[in-house]
Legacy VTK file of the C-alpha trace (Angstrom):
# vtk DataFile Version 3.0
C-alpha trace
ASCII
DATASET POLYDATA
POINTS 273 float
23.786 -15.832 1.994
23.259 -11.988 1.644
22.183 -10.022 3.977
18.932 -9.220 1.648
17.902 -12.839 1.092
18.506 -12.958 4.997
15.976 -10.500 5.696
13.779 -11.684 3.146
14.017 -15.442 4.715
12.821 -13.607 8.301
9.855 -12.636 6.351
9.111 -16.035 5.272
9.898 -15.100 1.632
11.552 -15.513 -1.751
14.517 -13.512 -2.252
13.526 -10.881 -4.816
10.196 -10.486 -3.611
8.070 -7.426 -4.487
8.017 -4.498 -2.042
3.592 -5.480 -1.728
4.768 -8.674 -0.727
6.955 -7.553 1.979
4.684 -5.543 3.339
1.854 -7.965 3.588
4.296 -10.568 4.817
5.178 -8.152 7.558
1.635 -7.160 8.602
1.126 -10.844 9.032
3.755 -11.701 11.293
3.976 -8.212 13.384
-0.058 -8.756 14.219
0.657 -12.622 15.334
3.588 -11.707 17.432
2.191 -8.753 18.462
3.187 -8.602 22.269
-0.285 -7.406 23.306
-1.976 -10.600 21.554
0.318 -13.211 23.696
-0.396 -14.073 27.690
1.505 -11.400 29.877
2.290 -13.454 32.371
4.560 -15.371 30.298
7.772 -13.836 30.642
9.515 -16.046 28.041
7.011 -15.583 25.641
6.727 -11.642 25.718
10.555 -11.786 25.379
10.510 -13.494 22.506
8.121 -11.627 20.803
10.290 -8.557 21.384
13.201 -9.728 20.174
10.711 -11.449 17.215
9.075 -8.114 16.372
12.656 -6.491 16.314
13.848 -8.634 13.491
10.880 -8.046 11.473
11.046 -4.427 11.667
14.681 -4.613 10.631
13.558 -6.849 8.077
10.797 -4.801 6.638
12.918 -1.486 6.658
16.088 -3.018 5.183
14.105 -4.405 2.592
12.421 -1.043 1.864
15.127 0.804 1.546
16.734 -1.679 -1.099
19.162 0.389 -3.834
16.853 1.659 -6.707
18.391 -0.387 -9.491
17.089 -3.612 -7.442
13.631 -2.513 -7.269
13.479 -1.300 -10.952
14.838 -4.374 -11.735
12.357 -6.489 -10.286
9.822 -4.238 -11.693
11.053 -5.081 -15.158
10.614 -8.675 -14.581
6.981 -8.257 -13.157
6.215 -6.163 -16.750
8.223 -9.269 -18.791
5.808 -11.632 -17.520
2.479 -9.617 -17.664
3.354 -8.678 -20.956
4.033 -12.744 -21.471
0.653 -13.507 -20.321
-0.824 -10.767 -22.045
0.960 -11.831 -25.463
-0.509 -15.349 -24.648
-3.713 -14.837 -24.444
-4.255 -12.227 -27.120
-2.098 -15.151 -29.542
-4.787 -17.743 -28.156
-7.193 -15.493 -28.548
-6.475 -14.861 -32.260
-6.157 -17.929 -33.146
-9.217 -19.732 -31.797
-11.798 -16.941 -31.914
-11.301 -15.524 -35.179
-12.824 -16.361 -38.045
-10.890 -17.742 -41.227
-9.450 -15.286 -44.010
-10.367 -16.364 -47.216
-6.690 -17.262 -49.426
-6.439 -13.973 -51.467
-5.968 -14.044 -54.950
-2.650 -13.434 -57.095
-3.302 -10.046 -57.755
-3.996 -9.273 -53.708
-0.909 -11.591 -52.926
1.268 -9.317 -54.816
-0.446 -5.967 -53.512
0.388 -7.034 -49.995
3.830 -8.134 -51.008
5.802 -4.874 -49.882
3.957 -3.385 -46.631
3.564 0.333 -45.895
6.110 1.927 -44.293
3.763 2.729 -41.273
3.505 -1.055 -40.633
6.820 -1.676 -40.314
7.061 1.479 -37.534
8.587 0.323 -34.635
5.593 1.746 -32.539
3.142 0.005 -34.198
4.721 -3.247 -32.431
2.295 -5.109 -29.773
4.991 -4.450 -26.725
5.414 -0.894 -27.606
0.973 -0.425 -28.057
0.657 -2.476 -24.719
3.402 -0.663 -22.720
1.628 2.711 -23.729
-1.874 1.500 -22.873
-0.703 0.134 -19.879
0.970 3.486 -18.461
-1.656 5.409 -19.748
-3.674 3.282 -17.702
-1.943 3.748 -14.948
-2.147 7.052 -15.094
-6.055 7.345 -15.467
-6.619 5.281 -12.425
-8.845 6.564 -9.424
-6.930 7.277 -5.952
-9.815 4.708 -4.598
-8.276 1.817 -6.853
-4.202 3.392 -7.866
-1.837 0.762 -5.361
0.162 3.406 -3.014
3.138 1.646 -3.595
2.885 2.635 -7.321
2.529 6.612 -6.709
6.090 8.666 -7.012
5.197 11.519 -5.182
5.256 11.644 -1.578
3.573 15.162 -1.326
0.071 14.000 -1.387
-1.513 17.106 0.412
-5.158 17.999 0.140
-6.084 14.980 -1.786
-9.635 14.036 -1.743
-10.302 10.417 -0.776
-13.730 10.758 0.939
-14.855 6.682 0.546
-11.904 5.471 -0.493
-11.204 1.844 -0.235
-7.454 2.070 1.182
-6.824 -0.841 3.425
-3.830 -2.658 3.809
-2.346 0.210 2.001
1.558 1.746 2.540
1.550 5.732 2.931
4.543 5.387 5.289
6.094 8.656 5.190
3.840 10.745 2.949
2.231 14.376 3.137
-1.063 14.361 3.279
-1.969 16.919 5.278
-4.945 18.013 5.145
-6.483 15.716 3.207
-10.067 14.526 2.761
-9.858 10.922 4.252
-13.970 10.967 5.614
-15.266 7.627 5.713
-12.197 5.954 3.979
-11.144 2.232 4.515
-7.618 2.285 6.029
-7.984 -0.590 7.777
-4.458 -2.231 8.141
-3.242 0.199 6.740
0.980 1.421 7.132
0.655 5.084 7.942
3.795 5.112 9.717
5.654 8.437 9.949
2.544 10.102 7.730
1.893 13.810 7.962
-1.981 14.283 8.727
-1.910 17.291 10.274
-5.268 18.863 9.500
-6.525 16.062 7.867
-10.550 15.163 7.754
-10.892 11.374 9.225
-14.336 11.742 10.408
-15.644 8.411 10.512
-12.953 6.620 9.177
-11.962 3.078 9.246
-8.274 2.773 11.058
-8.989 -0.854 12.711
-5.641 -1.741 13.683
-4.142 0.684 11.477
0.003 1.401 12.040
-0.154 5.264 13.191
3.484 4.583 14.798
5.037 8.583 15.133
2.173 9.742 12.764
1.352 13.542 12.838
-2.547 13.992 14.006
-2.150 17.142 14.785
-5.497 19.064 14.727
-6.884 16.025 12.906
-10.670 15.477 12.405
-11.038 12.061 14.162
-14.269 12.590 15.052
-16.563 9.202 14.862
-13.253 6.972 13.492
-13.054 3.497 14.521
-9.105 3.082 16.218
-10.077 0.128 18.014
-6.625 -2.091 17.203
-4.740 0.976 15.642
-1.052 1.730 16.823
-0.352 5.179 17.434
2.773 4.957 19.763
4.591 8.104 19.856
2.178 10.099 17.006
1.568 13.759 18.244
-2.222 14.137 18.897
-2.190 17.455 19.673
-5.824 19.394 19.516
-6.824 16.520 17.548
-10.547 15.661 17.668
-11.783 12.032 18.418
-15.234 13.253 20.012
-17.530 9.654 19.096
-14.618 7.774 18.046
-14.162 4.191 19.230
-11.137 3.188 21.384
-12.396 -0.042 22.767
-15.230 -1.445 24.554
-16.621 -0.570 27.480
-13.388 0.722 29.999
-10.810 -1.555 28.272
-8.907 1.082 25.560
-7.803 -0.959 22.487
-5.733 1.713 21.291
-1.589 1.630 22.033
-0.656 4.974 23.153
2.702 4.756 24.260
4.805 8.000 23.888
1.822 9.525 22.523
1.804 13.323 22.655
-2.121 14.027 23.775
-1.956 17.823 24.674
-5.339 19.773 23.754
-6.730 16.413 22.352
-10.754 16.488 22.114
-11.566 13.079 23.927
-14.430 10.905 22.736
-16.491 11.864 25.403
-15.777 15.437 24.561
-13.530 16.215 27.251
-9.935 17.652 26.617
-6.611 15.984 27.569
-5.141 18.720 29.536
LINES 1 274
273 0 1 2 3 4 5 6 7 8 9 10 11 12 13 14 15 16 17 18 19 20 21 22 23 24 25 26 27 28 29 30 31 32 33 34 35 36 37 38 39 40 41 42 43 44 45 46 47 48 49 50 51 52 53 54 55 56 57 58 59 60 61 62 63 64 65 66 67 68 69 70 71 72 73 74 75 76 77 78 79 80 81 82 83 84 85 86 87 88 89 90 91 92 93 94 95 96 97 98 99 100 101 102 103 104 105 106 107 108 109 110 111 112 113 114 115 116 117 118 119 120 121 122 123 124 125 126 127 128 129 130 131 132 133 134 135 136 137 138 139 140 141 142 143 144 145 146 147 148 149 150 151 152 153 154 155 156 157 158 159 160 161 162 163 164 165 166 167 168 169 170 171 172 173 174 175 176 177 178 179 180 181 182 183 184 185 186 187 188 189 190 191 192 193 194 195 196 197 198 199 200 201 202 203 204 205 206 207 208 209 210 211 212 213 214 215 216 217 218 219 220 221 222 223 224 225 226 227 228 229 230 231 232 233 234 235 236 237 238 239 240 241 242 243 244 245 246 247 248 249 250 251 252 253 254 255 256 257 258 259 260 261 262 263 264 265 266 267 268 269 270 271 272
């Protein structure tokens, strides 16, 4: 066994699958063995999620970081078969929906003989119209609907996703300082390692979001909802979370650890000296 299908059996999945199902796969298992979910006075049990949570994150990463020509090629087959099922149904389609061509006569039988040059053109071909229409497609999609894991850039500064329905969604890594992220969904979101710095999250949705080492620094959290969010060793700094919620009553539902708070604007409007 490879060390790939390994990792991929610690996620619970098929070797070879997509980098969307990895990451749902690990959201799923970090959150149930999630050390702060189990009993803390069982010893055994907070050990073994440790050591559990360990081997998914060396999982997850491994599996993210898999040689390009592995990823492209399992892209390939994911376009084979929606092109298959695309061919299928437009053939079915065709063929049961459409109404009957009356026979054509001798002198339109030999017309039609010898077809146009054009017709023959290799990008007059289904694949080649579908492939187009499909990147083009791509291409044309909204930031509120366009998969993160499909963007190439990782310098997504200043972008303007005020609303956006983003949850469960991987920016791990990516610029976007300040960007417009008011009243966005980035619930469950992966936003490890991202550069917010500046950013407007005023009122946004970050319920048990992974802010592990994120950059907040002078963020707008003001009004966000962080109740369940990790943000373990992010840098805070003059960030403002005046109004934001953090838990319920005086029980804080917001991991902390190694955060840097210096200058932050509490939610009671106080600052964290």
């Amino acid at each position: 066994m490879s060390d790939f299908d390994r990792y991929y059996r610690v996620l619970g999945l098929k070797p070879g699958s997509s980098l969307e199902e990895v990451n749902q796969a690990y959201r799923q298992l970090a959150f149930q063995w999630h050390p702060d979910r189990l009993p803390k006075d069982d010893l055994t049990l907070q050990a073994e999620a440790q050591e559990k949570l360990k081997a998914l994150n060396q999982a997850r990463d491994q599996l993210r970081s898999r040689p390009l020509h592995v990823q492209a090629r399992a892209e390939r087959h994911a376009d084979r078969d929606a092109y298959r099922d695309y061919a299928a149904r437009e053939h079915s389609r065709s063929y049961y929906d459409q109404p009957p061509h009356p026979k054509p006569s001798p002198a339109q039988a030999s017309s039609q003989a010898a077809p146009s040059r054009s017709a023959q053109s290799p990008a007059a071909s289904p694949r080649s119209s579908v492939n187009q229409s499909a990147n083009f497609a791509s291409w044309q999609q909204s930031p509120q609907s366009a998969p993160a894991s499909r963007r190439s850039t990782t310098d997504l500064s200043g972008t303007d996703w005020q609303g956006a329905d983003l949850r469960e969604q991987d920016f791990s890594g990516r610029n976007l300082s300040q960007a417009n992220l008011s009243h966005a969904n980035l619930s469950d979101a992966f936003l490890h390692k991202v550069n917010l710095s500046h950013a407007n999250l005023a009122s946004a949705n970050l319920f048990r979001a992974n802010l592990l080492q994120a950059d907040l620094r002078h963020a707008n959290l003001q009004g966000a909802n962080l109740i369940g969010a990790d943000l373990s060793g992010a840098d805070l700094s003059g960030a403002d979370l005046q109004g934001a919620k953090m838990g319920f009553s005086d029980r804080i539902m917001v991991k902390l650890t190694g955060a840097i708070l210096t200058g932050m604007i509490m939610p009671n409007g106080s600052v964290h000296s």
